[in-house]
N, C-alpha and C positions, 0 to 999 in steps of 0.2 A: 218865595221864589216862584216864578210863572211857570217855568217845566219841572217841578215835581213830576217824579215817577210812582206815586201811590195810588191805591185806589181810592182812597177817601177824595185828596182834593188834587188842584192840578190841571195838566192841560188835558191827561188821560181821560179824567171823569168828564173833560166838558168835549171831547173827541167823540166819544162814545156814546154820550147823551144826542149829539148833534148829529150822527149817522143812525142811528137807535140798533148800534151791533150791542150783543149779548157777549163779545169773545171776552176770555179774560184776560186781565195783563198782559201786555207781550213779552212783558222784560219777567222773567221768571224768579223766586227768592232767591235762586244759588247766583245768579246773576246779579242781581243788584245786592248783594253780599260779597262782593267780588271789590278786594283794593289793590291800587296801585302796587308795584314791587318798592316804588322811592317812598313807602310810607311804611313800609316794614322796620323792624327794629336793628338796629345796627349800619344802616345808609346813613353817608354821609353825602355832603354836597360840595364841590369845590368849585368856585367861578373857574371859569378859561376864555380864552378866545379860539377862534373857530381855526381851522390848521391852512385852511385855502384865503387866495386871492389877500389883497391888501386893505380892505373893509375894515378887518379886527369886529367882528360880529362876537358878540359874550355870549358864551354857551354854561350851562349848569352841567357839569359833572357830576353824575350819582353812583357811588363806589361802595363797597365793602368787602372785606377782606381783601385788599392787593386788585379787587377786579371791577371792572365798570359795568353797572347796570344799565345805563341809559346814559343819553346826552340831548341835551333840548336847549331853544332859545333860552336865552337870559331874559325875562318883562323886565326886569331894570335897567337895562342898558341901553342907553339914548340914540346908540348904532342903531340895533335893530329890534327894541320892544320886545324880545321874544322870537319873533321870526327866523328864518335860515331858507337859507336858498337853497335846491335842489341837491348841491354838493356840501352844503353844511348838514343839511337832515340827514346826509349819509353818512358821518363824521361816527357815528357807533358804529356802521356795518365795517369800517374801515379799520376800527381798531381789533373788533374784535373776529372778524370772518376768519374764519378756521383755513383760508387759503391765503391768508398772510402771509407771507415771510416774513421770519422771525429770526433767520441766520444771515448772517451774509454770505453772500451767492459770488463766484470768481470765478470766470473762465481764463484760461491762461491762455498766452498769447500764441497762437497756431491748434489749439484745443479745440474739441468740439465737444469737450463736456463741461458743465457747470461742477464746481468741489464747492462745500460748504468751511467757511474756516470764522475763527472767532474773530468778535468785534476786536480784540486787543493785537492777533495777529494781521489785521486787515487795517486799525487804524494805522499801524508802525510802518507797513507798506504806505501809506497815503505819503505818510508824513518823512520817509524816507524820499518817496519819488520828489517831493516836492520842493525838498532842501537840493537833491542833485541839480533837479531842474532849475532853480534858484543859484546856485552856487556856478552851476555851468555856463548862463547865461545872463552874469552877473554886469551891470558897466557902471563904475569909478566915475569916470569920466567921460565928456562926448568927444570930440575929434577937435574941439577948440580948447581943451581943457577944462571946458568948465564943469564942474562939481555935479552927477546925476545919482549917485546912489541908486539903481533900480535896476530892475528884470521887468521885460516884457513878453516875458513866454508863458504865461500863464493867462488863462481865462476862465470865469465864472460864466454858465448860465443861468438865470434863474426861472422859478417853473410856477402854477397856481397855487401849490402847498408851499411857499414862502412869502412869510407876512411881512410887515415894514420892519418891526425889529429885528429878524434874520439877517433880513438885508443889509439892516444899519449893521450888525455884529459882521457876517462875512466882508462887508465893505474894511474894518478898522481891521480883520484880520488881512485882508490882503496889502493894507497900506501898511503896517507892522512889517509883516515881510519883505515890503519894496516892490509890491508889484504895482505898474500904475494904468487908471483905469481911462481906455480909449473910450472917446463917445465918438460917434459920425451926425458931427454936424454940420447943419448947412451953411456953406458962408454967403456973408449978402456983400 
């Protein structure tokens, strides 16, 4: 290997001979004694893909017990060889920064404070608003009779942290429901 870090052979020994310093090693024993945390005993690896934009960039998950140690490009993935873009290399500070939330956060409507409530009380709210909303603005029919099954009161947006599978899965849940999806396009 051309950059060996030893003192016998190396780029060290021919740096040193071609300046004629005397210092010793820069990189000290406890230093180059020094391993990765993904090469300790009990890391596991699980492929993923990256949580931003529509790419699908493969990241390597490195876990053990319940907890992620790291997350790095995937080199076998034909996306991106390894790589990540400025918002993928932050895909670990993101799961794990200690200013996460981790509850679900509700202000109620005329509040001015945040209450925390659970995922399962906060799903049932979703899914109740959503059935009213659906049920109240439901049409049978258009005004010539003919057959619409649909609600148009409902809207998605979507944001960088949703990838194309997302998209395809919220897309077939809102067609299930009967909501249907306007585009603004141009006519010629």
């Amino acid at each position: 290997m051309l950059f060996k870090l030893t003192e016998k052979d190396g780029i060290w020994r021919k740096i040193r001979n071609h300046v004629g310093t005397t210092v010793k090693h820069p990189v000290s024993p406890a230093t180059r004694d020094i391993r990765s945390r993904i090469s300790e005993d009990g890391v596991e690896k699980a492929v993923s893909v990256c949580p931003y934009c529509a790419v699908g960039c493969s990241t390597l998950v490195y876990h053990r017990d319940g907890r992620i140690i790291d997350i790095e490009g995937n080199p076998d993935s034909p996306i991106n060889g390894g790589t990540l873009c400025p918002k993928g290399s932050a895909t670990f500070g993101m799961h794990v920064s200690p200013h996460r939330k981790t509850k679900v956060m509700y202000r109620r409507p005329y509040s001015s404070e945040w209450e925390d409530l659970s995922l399962e009380e906060a799903m049932d709210m979703i899914a109740d608003r959503v059935k009213k909303t659906r049920d109240e603005n439901w049409e049978d029919k258009d005004a010539e009779g003919r057959k619409l099954n649909r609600s148009m009161a409902v809207a998605s947006v979507g944001g960088a942290t949703i990838d194309n599978e997302e998209n395809y899965l919220i897309t077939k849940l809102f067609h299930s429901l009967g909501f249907v999806r306007i585009t603004n396009q141009a006519r010629i």
